[in-house]
C-alpha positions as CSV (number, residue, x, y, z in Angstrom):
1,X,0.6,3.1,-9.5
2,X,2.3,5.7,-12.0
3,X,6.1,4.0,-10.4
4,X,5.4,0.8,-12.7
5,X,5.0,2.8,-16.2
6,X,8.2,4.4,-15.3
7,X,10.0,0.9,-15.7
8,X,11.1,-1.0,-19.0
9,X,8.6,-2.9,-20.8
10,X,10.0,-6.4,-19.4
11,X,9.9,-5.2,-16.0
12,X,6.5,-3.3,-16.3
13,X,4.8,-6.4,-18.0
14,X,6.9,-8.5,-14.8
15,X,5.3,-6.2,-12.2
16,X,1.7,-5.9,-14.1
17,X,1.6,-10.0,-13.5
18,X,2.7,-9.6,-10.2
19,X,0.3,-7.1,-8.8
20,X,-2.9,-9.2,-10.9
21,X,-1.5,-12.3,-8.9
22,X,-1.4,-10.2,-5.1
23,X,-5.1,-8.3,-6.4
24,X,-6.5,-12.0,-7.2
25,X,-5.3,-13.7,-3.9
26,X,-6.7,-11.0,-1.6
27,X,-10.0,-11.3,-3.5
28,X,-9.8,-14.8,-3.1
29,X,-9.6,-15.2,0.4
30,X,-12.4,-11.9,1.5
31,X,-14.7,-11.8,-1.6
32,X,-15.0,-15.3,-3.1
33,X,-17.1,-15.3,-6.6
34,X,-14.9,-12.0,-7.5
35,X,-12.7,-11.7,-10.8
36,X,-9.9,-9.5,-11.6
37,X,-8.7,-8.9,-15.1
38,X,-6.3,-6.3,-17.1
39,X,-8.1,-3.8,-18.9
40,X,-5.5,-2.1,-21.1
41,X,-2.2,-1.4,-19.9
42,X,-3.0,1.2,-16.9
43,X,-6.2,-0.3,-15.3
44,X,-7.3,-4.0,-13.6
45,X,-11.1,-4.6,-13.7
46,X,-13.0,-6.2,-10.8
47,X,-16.5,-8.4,-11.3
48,X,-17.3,-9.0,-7.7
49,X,-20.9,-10.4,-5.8
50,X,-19.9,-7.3,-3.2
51,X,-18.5,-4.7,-4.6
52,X,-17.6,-2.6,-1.5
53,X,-15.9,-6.0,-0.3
54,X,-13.5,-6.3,-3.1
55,X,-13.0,-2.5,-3.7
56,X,-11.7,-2.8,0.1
57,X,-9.3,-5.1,-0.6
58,X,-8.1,-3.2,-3.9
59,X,-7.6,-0.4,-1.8
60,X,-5.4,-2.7,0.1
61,X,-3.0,-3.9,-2.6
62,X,0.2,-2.1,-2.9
63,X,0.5,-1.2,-6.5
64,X,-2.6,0.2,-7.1
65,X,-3.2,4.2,-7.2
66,X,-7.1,4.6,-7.2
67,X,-10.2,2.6,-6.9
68,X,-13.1,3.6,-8.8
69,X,-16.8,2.3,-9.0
70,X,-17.9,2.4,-12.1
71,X,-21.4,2.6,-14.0
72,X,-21.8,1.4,-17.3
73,X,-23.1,4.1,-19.7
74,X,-24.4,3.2,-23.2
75,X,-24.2,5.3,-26.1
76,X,-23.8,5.1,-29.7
77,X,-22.6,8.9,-30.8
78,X,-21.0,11.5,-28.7
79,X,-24.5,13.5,-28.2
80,X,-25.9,10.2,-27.0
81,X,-22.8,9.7,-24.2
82,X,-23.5,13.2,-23.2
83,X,-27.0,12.8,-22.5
84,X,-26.3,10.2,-20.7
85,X,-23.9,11.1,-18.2
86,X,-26.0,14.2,-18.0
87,X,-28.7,12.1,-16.7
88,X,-26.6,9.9,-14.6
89,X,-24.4,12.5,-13.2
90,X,-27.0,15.7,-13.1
91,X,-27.7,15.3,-9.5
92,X,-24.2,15.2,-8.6
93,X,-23.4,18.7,-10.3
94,X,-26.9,20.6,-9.3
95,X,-26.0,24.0,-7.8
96,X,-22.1,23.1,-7.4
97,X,-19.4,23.6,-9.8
98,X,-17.5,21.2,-11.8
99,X,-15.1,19.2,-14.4
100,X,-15.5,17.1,-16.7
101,X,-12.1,14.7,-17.1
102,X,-11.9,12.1,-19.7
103,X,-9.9,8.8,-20.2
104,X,-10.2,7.2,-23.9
105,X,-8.6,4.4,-25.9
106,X,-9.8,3.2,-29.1
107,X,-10.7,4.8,-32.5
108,X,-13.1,7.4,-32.0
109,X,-14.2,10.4,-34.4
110,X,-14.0,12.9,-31.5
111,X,-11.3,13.3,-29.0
112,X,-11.5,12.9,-25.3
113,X,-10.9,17.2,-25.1
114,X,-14.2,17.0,-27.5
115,X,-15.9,14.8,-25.2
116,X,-15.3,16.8,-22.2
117,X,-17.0,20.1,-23.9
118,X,-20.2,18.4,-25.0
119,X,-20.4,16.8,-21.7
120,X,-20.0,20.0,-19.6
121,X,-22.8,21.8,-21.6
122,X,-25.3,19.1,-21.2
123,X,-24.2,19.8,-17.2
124,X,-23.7,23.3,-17.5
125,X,-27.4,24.7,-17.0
126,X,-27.8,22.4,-13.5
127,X,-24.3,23.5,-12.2
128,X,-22.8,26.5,-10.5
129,X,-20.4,26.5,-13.4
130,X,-17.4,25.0,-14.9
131,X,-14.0,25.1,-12.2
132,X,-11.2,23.5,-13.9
133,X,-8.7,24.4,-10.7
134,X,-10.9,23.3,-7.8
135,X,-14.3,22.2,-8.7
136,X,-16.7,21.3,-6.3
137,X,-17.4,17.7,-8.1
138,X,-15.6,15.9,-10.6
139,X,-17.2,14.2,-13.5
140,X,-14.8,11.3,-14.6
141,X,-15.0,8.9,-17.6
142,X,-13.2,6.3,-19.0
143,X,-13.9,5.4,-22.5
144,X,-13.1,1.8,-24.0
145,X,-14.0,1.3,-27.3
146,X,-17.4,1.6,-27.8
147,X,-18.1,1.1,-23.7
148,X,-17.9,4.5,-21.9
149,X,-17.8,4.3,-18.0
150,X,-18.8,6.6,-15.4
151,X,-16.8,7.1,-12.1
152,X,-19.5,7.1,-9.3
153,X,-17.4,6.9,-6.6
154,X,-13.7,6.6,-5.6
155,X,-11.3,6.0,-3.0
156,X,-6.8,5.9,-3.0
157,X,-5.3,3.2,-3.2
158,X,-1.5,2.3,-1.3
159,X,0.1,3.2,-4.8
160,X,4.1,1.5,-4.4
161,X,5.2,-1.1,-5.8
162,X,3.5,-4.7,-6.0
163,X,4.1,-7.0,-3.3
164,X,7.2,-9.5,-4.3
165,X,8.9,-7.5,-6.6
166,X,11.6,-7.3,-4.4
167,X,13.1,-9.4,-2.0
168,X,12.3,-10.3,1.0
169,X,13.2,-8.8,4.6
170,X,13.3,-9.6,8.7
171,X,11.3,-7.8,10.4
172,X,12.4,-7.3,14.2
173,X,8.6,-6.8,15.5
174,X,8.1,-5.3,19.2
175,X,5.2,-4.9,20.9
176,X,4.7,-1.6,20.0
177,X,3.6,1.0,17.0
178,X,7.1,1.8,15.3
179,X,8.2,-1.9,13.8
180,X,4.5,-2.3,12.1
181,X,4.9,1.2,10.3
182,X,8.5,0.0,9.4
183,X,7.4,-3.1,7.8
184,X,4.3,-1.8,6.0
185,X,6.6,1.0,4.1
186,X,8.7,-1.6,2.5
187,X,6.3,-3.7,1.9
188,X,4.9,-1.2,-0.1
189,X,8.1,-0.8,-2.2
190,X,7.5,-4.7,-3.1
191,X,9.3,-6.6,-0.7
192,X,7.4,-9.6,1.4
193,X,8.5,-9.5,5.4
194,X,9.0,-12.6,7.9
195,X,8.6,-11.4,11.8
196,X,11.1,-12.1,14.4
197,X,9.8,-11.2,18.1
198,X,12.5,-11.8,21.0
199,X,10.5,-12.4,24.0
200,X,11.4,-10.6,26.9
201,X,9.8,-10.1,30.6
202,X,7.4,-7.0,29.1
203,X,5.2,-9.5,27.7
204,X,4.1,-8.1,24.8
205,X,4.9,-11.1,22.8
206,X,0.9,-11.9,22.0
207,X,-0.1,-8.6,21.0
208,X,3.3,-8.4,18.7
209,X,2.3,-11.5,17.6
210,X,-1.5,-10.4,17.0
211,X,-0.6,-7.0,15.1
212,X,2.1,-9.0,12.6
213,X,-0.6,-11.2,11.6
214,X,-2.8,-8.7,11.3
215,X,-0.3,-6.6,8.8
216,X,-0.2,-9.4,7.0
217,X,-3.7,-10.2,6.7
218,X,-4.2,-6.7,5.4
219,X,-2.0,-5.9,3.6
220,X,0.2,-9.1,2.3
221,X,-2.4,-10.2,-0.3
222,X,0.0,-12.8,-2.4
223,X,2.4,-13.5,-0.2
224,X,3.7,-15.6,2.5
225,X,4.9,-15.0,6.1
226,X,6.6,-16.7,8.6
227,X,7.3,-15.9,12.9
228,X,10.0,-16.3,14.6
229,X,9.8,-16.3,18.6
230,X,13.2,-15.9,20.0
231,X,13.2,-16.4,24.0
232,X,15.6,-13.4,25.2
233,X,14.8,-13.5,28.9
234,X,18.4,-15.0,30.0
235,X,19.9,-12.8,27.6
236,X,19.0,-9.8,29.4
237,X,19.4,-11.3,32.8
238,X,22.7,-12.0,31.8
239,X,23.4,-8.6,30.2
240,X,21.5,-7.0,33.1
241,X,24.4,-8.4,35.5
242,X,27.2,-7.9,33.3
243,X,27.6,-5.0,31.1
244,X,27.4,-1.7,32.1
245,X,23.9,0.1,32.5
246,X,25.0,2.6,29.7
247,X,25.8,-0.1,27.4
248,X,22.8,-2.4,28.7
249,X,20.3,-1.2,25.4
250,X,23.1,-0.6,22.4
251,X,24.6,-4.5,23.3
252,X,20.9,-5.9,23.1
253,X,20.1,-4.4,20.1
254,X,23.3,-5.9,18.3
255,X,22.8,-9.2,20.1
256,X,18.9,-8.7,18.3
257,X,20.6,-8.3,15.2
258,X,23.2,-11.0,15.5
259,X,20.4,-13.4,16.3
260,X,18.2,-12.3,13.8
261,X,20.6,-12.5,11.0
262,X,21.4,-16.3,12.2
263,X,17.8,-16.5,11.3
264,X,18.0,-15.2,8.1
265,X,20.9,-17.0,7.1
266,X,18.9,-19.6,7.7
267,X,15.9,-18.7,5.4
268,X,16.0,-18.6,1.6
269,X,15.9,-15.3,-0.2
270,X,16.6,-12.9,2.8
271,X,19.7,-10.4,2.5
272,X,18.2,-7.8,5.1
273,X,17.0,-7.0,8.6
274,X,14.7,-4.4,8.8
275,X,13.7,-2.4,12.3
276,X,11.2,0.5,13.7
277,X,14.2,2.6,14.6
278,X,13.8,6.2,14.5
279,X,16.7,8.6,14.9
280,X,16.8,9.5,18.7
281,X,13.8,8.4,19.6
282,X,15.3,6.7,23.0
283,X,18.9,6.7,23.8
284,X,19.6,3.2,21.6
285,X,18.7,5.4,18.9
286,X,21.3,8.2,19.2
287,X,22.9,8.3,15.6
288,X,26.5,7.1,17.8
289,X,24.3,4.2,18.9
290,X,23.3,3.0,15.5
291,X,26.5,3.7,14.2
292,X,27.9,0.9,16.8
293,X,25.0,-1.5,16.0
294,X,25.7,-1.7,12.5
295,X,29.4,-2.2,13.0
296,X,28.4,-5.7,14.2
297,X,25.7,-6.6,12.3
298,X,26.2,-9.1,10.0
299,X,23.9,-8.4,7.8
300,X,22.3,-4.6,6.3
301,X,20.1,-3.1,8.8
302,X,17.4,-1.1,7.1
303,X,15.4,1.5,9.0
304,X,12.7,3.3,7.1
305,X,11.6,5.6,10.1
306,X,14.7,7.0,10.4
307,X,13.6,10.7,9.9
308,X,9.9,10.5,11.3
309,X,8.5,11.9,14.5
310,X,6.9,9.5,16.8
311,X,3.5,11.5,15.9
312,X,4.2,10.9,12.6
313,X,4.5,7.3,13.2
314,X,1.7,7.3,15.3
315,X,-0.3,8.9,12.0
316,X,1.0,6.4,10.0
317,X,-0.3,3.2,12.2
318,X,-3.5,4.8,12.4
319,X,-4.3,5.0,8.9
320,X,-3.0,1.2,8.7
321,X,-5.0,-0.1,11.1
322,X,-2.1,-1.6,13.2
């Protein structure tokens, strides 16, 4: 992810070790037999018995922009690396137009602008032409020393920050899509996430239950979490007969948050709650309502959806899986 090279070199190097740890344990656990090691200062390399396996769970590892499957090219000069991609990468490029983009380190006699110009005419007669806006294919190499890669395929990574490089929050998780979404956006800006459900008579305390763990198992390679169920059925009896119907929603959500900060007290290395709120969503979510809830909340209530649209949200749990 291009947000850890913008940070000091202690912090970087802090974060590097951090996302290497997260990348390892997820491997650990899905792909067993598969290695993960720094190559250079931008890139991790994976060495796995499945490679699709693994390149899933890279994919799954906040911190990390792109995945790439790689195929070893040999080649002594430049003509030789250029014949060779040619052959590798000819069918790819036949009758569509193209690139040619280039990532080097090491002492070479040509430059990686140099490489890219021999490489596209050894394409050029099979292709449809050279695009260097919008081609139809993208011919991608990274250069190590005297080892040249070529990109065969690709897919995005979470990008964010590394899981655990900052601290740790309290998830209030309903049975619904909004509080799943929360928690997976600040995990990916590095911070870990115990669950607290409050079980009341909708009964959706198993399938909250089911799609925290399933967050975690996702998405929380390197990490811990813990579940707290919190019975709140004579709670709301009791509010139900004595606190005004307008009220009813606004004075459970604070008693939520005064319970759930209890819990955090309670638990090393959490300063926060965090919620699926979005502003005015339902009428506990009027910006006068959230206003009153965090004038008794003991701790700081952090709310990530704030300015999403439920279809936005929606989107977003999609493309997560929860």
């Amino acid at each position: 992810s291009g947000e850890i090279h913008i940070k000091s070199a202690q912090t970087r190097r802090r974060f590097q070790r951090i996302l290497l740890r997260d990348l390892r344990a997820g491997l650990e656990r899905e792909v067993p037999g598969a290695q993960a090691y720094k190559v250079g200062l931008s890139f991790i390399g994976i060495k796995a018995p499945d490679e699709e396996a693994a390149a899933a769970v890279a994919a799954r590892t906040f911190g990390i922009a792109r995945v790439d499957a790689m195929r070893k090219v040999p080649f002594t000069t430049l003509d030789d690396l250029a014949s060779a991609v040619a052959a590798a990468a000819g069918d790819r490029v036949e009758g569509r137009t193209f690139a040619v983009r280039i990532k080097r380190s090491g002492n070479h006699e040509w430059t990686s602008k140099d490489a890219e110009r021999v490489i596209g005419a050894a394409l050029f007669d099979r292709s449809a032409g050279v695009d260097l806006a919008a081609p139809d294919v993208m011919v991608r190499l990274r250069v190590l020393e005297d080892e040249a890669y070529l990109v065969e395929r690709t897919r995005p990574g979470p990008r964010g920050l590394p899981l655990g490089t900052q601290d740790r929050l309290l998830l209030l998780l309903s049975g619904g899509f909004d509080s799943a979404v929360a928690g997976w956006m600040m995990m990916s800006r590095g911070s870990p996430i115990d669950y607290v459900h409050f079980k009341l008579d909708c009964a959706q305390s198993d399938h909250a239950l089911a799609v925290g763990h399933f967050l975690w198992e996702q998405w929380g390679h390197g990490v811990t979490a813990r579940a707290h169920i919190v019975d709140f059925g004579e709670i709301e009896e009791a509010l139900r007969l004595r606190v005004d119907q307008r009220l009813r929603q606004v004075v459970l959500k604070q008693m939520m948050v005064e319970a759930a900060s209890r819990i955090a007290a309670d638990s090393e290395g959490i300063d926060g709650i965090l919620t699926g709120e979005s502003l005015g969503q339902v009428s506990s979510q009027t910006l006068a309502h959230l206003v009153e809830i965090d004038r008794t909340a003991p701790l700081p209530v952090f709310r990530p959806l704030l300015g999403l649209s439920k279809e936005e949200i929606i989107d977003r749990a999609r493309r997560i899986g929860t």
